[in-house]
N, CA, C and O atoms as a GROMACS GRO file, in nm:
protein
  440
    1UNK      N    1  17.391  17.102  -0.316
    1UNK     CA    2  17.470  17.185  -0.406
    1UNK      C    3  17.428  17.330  -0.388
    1UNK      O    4  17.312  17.368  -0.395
    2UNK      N    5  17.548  17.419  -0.362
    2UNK     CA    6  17.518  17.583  -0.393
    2UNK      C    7  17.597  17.626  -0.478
    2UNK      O    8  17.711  17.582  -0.466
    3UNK      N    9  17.575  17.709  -0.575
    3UNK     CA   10  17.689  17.767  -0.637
    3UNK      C   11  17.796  17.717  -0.681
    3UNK      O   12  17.912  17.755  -0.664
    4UNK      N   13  17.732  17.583  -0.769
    4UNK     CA   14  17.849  17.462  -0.783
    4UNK      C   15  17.961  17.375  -0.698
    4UNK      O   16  18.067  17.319  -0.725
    5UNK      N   17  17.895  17.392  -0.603
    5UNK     CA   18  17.973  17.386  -0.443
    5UNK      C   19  17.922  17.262  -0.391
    5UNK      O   20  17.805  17.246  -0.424
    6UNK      N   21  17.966  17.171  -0.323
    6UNK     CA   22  17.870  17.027  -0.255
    6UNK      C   23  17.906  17.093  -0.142
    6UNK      O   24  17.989  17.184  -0.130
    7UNK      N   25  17.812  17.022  -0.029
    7UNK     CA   26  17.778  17.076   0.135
    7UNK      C   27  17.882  16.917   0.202
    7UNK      O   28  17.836  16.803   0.190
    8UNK      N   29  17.999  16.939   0.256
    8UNK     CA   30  18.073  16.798   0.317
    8UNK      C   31  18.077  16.810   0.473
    8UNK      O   32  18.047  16.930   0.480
    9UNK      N   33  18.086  16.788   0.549
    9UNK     CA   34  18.038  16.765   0.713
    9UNK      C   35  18.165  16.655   0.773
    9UNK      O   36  18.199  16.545   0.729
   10UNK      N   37  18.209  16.721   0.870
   10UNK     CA   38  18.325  16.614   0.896
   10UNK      C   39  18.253  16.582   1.079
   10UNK      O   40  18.236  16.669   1.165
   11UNK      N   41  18.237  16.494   1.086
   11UNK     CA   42  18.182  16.476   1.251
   11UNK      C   43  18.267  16.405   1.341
   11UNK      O   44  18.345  16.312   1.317
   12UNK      N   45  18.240  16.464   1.453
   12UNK     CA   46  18.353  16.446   1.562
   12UNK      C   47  18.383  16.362   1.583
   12UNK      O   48  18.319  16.263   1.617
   13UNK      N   49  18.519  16.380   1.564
   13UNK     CA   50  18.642  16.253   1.576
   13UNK      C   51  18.673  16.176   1.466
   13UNK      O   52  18.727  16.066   1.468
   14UNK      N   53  18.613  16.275   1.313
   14UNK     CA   54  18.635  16.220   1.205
   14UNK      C   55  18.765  16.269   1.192
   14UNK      O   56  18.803  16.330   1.291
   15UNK      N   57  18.854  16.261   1.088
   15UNK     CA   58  18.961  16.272   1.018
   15UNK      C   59  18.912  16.316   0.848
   15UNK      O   60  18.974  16.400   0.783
   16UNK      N   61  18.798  16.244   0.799
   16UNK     CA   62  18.771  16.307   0.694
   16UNK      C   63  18.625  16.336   0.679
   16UNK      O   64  18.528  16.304   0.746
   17UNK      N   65  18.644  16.431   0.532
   17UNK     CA   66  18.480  16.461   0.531
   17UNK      C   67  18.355  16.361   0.448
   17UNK      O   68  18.362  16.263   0.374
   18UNK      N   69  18.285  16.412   0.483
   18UNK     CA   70  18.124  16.303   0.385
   18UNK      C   71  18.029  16.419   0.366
   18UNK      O   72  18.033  16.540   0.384
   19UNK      N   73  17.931  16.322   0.317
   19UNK     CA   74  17.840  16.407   0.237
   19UNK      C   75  17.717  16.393   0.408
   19UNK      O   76  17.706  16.294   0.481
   20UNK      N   77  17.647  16.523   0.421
   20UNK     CA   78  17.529  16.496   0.518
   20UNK      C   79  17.453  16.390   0.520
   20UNK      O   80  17.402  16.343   0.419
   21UNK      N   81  17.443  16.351   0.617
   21UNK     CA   82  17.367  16.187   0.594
   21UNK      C   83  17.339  16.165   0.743
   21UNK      O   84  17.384  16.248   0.822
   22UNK      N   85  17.260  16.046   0.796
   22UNK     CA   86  17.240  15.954   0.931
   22UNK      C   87  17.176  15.864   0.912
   22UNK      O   88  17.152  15.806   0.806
   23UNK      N   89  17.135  15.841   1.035
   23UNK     CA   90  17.044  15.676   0.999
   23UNK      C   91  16.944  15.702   1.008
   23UNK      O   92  16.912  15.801   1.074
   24UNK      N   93  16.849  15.622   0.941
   24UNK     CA   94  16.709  15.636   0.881
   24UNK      C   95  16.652  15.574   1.010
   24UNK      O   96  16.722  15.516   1.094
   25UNK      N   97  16.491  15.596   1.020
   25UNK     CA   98  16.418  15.561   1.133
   25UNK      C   99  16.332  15.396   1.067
   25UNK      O  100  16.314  15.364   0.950
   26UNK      N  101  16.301  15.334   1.172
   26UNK     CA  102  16.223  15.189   1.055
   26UNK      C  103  16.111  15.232   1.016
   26UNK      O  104  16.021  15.274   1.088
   27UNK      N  105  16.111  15.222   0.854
   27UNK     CA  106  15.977  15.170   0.739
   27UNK      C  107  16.022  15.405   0.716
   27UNK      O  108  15.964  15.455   0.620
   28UNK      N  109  16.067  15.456   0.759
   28UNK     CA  110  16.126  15.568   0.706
   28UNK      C  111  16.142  15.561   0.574
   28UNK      O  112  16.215  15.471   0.533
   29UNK      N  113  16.090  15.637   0.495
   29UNK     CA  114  16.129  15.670   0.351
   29UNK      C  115  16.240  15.753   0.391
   29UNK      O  116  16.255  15.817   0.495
   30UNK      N  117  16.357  15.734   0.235
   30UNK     CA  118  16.480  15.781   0.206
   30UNK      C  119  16.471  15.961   0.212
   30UNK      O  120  16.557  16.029   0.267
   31UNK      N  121  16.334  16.023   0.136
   31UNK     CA  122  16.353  16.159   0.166
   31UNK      C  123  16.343  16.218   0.277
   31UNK      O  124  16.403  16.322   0.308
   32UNK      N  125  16.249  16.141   0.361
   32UNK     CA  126  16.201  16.180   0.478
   32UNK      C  127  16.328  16.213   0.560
   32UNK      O  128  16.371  16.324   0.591
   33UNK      N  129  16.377  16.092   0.585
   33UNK     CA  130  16.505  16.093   0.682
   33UNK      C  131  16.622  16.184   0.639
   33UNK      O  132  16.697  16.246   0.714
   34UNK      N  133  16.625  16.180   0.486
   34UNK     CA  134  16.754  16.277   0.482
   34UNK      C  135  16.721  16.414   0.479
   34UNK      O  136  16.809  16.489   0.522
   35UNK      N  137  16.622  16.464   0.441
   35UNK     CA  138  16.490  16.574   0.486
   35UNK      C  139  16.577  16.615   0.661
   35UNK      O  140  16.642  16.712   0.702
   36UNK      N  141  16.540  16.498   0.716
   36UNK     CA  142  16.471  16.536   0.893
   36UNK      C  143  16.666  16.560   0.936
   36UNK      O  144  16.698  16.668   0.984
   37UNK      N  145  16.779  16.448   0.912
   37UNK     CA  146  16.884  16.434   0.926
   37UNK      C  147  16.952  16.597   0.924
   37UNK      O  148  17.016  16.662   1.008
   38UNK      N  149  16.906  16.626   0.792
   38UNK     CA  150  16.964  16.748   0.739
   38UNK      C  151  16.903  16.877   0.853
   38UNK      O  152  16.953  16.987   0.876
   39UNK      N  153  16.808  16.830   0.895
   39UNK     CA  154  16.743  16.963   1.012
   39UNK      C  155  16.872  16.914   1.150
   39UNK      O  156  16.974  16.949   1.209
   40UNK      N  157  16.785  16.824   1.138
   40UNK     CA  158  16.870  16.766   1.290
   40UNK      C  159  17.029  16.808   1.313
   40UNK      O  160  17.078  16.842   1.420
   41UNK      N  161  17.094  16.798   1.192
   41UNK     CA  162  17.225  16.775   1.239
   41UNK      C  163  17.279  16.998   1.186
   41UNK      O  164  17.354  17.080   1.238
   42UNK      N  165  17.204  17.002   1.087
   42UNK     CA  166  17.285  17.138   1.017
   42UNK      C  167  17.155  17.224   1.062
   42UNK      O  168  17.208  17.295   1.148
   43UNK      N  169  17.056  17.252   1.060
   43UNK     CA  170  16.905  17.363   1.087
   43UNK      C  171  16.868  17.391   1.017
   43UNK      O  172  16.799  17.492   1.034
   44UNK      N  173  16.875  17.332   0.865
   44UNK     CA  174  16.876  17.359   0.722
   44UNK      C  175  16.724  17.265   0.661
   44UNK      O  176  16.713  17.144   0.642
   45UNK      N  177  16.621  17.378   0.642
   45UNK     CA  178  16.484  17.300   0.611
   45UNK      C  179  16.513  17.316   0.493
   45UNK      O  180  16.565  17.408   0.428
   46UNK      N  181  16.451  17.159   0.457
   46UNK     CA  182  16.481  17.125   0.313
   46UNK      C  183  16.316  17.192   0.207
   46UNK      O  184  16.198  17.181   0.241
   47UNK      N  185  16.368  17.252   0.092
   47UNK     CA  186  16.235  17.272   0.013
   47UNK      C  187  16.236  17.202  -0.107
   47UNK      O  188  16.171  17.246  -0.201
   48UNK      N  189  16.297  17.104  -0.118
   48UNK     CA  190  16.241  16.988  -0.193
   48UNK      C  191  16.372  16.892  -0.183
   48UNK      O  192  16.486  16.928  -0.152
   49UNK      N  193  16.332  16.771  -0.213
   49UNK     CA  194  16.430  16.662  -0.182
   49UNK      C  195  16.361  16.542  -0.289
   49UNK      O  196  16.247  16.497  -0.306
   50UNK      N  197  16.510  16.516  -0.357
   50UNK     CA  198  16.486  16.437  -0.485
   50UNK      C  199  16.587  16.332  -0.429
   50UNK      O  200  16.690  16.351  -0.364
   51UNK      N  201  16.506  16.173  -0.490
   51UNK     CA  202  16.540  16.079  -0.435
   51UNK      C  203  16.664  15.998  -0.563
   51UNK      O  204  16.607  15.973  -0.668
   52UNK      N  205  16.743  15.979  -0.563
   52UNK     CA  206  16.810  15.899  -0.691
   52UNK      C  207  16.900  15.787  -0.626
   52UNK      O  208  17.012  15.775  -0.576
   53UNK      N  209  16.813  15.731  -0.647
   53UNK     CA  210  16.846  15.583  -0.645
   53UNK      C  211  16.971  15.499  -0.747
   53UNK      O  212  17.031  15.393  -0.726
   54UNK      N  213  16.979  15.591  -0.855
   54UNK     CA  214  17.102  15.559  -0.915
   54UNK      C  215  17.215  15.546  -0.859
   54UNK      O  216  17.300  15.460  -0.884
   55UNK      N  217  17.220  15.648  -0.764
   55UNK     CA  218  17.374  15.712  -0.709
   55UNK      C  219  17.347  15.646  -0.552
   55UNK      O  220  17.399  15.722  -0.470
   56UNK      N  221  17.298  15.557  -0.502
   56UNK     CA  222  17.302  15.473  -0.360
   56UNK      C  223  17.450  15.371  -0.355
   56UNK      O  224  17.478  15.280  -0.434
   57UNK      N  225  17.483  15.391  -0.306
   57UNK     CA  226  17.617  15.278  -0.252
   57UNK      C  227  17.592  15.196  -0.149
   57UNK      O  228  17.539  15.216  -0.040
   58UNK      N  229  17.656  15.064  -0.220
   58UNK     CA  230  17.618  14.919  -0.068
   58UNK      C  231  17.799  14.958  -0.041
   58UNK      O  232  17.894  14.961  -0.120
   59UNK      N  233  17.790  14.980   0.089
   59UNK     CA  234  17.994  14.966   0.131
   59UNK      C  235  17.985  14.857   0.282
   59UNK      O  236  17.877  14.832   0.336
   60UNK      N  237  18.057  14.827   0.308
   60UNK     CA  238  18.074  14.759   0.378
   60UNK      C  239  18.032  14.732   0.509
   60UNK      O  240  18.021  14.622   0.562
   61UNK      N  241  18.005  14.861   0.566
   61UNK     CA  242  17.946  14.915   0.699
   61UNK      C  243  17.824  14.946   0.698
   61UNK      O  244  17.748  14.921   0.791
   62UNK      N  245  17.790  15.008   0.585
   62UNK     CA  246  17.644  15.083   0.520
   62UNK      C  247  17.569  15.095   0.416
   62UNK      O  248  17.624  15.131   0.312
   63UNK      N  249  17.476  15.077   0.415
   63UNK     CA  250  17.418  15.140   0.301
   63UNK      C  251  17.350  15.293   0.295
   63UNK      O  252  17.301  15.342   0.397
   64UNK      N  253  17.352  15.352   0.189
   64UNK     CA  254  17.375  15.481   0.178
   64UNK      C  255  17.264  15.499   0.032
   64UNK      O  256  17.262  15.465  -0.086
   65UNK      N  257  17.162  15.588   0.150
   65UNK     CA  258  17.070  15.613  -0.024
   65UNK      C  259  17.081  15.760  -0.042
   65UNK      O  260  17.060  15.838   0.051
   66UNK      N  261  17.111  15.794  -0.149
   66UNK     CA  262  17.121  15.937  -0.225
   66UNK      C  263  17.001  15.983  -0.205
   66UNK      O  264  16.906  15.907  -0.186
   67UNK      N  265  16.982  16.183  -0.208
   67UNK     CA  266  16.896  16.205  -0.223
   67UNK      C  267  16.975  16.385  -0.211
   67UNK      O  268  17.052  16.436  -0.130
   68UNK      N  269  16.899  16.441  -0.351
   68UNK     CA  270  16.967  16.596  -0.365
   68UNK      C  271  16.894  16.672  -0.293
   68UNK      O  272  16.776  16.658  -0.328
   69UNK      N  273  16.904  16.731  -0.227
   69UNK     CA  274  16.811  16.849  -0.122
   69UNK      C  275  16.836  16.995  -0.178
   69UNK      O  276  16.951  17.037  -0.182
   70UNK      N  277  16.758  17.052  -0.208
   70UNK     CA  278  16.764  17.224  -0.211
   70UNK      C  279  16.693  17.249  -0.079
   70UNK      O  280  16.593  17.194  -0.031
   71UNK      N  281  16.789  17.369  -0.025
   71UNK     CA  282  16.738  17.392   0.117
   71UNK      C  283  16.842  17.543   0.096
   71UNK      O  284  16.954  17.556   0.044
   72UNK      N  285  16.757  17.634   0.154
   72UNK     CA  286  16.801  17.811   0.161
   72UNK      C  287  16.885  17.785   0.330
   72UNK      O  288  16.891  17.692   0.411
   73UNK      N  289  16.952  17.955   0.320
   73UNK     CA  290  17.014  17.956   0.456
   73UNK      C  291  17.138  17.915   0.468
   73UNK      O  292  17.175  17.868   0.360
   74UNK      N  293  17.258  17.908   0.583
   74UNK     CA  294  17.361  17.832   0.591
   74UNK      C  295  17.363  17.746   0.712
   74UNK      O  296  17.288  17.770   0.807
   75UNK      N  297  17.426  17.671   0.711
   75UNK     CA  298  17.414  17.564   0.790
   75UNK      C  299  17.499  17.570   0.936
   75UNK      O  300  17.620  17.586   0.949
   76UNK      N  301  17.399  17.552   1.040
   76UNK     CA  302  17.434  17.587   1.150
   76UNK      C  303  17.486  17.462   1.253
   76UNK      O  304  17.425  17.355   1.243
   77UNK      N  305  17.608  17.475   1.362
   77UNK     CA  306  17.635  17.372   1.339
   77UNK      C  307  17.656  17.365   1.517
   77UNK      O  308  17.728  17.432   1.591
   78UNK      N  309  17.565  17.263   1.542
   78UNK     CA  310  17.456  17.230   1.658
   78UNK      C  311  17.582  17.148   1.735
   78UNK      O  312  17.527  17.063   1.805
   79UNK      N  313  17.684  17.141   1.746
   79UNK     CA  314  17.802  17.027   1.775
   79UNK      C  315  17.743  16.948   1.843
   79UNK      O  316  17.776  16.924   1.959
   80UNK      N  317  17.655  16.900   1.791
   80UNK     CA  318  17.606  16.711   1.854
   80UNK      C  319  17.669  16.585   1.783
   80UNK      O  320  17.700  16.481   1.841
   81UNK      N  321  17.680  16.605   1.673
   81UNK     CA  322  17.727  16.501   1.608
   81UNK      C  323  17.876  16.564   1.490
   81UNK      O  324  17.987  16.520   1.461
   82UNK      N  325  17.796  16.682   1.454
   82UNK     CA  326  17.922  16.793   1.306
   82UNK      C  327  18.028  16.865   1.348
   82UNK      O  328  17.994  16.951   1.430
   83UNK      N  329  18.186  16.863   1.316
   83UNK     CA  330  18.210  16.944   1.367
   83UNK      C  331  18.254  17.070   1.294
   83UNK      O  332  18.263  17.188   1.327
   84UNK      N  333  18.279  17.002   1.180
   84UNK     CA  334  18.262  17.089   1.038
   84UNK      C  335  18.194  17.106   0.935
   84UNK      O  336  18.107  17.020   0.924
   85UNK      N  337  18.196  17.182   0.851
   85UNK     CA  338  18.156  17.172   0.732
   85UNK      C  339  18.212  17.277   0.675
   85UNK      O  340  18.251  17.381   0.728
   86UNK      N  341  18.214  17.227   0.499
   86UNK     CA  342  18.247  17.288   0.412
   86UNK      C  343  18.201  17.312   0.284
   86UNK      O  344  18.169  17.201   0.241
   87UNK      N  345  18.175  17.419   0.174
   87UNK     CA  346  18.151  17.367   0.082
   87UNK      C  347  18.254  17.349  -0.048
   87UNK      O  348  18.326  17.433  -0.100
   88UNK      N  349  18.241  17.259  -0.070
   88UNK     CA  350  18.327  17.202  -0.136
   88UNK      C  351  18.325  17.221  -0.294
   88UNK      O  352  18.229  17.165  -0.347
   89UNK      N  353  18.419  17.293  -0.390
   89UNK     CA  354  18.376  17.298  -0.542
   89UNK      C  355  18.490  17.202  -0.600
   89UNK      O  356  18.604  17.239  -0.626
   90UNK      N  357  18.441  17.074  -0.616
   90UNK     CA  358  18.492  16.952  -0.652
   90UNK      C  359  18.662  16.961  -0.729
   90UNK      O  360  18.724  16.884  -0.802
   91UNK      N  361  18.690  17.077  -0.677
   91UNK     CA  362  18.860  17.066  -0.726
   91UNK      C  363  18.916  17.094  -0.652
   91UNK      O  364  19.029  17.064  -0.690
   92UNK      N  365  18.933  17.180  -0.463
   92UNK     CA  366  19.058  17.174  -0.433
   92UNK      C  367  19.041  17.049  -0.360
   92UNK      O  368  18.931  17.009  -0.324
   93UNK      N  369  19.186  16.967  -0.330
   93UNK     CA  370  19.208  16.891  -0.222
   93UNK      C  371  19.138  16.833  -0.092
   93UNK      O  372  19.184  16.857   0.020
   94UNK      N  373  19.051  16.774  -0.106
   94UNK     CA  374  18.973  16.752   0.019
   94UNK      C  375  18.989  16.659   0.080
   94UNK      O  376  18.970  16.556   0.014
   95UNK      N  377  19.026  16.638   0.219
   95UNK     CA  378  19.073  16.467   0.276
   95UNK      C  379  18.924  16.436   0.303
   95UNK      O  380  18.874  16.495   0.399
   96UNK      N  381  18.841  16.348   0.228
   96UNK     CA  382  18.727  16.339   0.182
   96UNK      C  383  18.729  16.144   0.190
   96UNK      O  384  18.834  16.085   0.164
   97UNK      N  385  18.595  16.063   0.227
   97UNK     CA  386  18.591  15.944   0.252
   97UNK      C  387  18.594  15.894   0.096
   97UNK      O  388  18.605  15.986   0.015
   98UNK      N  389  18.588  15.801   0.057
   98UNK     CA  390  18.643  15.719  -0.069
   98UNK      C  391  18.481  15.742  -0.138
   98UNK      O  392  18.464  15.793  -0.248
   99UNK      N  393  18.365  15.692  -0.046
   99UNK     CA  394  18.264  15.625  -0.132
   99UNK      C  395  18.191  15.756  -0.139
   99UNK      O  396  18.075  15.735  -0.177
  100UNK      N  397  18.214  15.886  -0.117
  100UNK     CA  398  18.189  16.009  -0.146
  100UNK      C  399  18.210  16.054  -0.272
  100UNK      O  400  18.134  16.116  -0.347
  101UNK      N  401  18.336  16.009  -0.290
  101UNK     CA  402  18.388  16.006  -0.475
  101UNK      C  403  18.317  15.944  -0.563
  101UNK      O  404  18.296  15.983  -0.678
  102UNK      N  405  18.278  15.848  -0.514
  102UNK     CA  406  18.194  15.709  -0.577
  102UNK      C  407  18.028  15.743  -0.595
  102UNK      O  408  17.952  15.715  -0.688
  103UNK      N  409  18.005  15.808  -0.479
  103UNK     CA  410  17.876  15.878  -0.496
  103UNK      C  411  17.864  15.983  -0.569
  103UNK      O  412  17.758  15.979  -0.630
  104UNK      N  413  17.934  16.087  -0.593
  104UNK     CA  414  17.960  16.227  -0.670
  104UNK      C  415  17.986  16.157  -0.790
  104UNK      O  416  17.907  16.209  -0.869
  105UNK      N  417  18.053  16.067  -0.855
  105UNK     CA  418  18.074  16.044  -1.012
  105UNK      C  419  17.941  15.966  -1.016
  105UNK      O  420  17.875  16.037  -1.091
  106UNK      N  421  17.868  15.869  -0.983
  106UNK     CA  422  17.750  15.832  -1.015
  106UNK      C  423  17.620  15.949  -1.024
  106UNK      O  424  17.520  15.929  -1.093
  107UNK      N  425  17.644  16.079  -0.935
  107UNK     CA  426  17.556  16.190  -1.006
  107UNK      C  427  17.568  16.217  -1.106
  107UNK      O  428  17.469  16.224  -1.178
  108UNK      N  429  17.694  16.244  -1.156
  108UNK     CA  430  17.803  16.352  -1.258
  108UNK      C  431  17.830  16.415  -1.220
  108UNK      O  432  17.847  16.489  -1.317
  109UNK      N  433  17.868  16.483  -1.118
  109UNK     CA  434  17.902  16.593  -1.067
  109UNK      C  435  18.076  16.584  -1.071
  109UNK      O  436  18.169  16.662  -1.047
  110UNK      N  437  18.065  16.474  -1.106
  110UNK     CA  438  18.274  16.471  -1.088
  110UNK      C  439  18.289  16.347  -1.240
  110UNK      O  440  18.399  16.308  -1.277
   0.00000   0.00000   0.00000
């Protein structure tokens, strides 16, 4: 979150956007990886990363563990995996994945 804004990432050959995320490494803790993900994919060092387990989704393909990052700077975009990003202030129109919605109302943020 910046400025009431969420950070959404659309990666190549997506059609819609998600929230920053990848796959975790084995016996990886949840901050760690979304910590390291968030370098890897945007250049964005995280200065603290809170884990909430409330807001995790089981979907069909994945599981998906939450975790809020404050991290300074803007996000630079390395085209390895991102090909966009946006930030998003949860009201205009976003062609946005389903369980993104699902994740954002289990914060409150929507």
């Amino acid at each position: 979150m910046r400025d009431g804004k969420v950070l959404l990432v659309k990666d190549r050959r997506a059609r819609r956007y998600s929230l920053p995320g990848g796959g975790m490494r084995r016996r990886e803790p949840a901050v760690c990886g979304a910590a390291r993900e968030l370098y890897e994919e945007l250049g964005l060092e995280a200065s603290k990363v809170t884990r909430l387990p409330e807001c995790d989704y089981g979907g069909a393909l994945n599981s998906h563990r939450v975790c809020l990052i404050e991290a300074d700077g803007q996000p630079i975009l390395r085209r390895l995996e991102i090909e966009s990003y946006i930030w998003w202030d949860l009201k205009e129109p976003v062609n946005i994945l389903p369980h993104v919605i699902v994740i954002l109302r289990k914060t409150g943020l929507m």
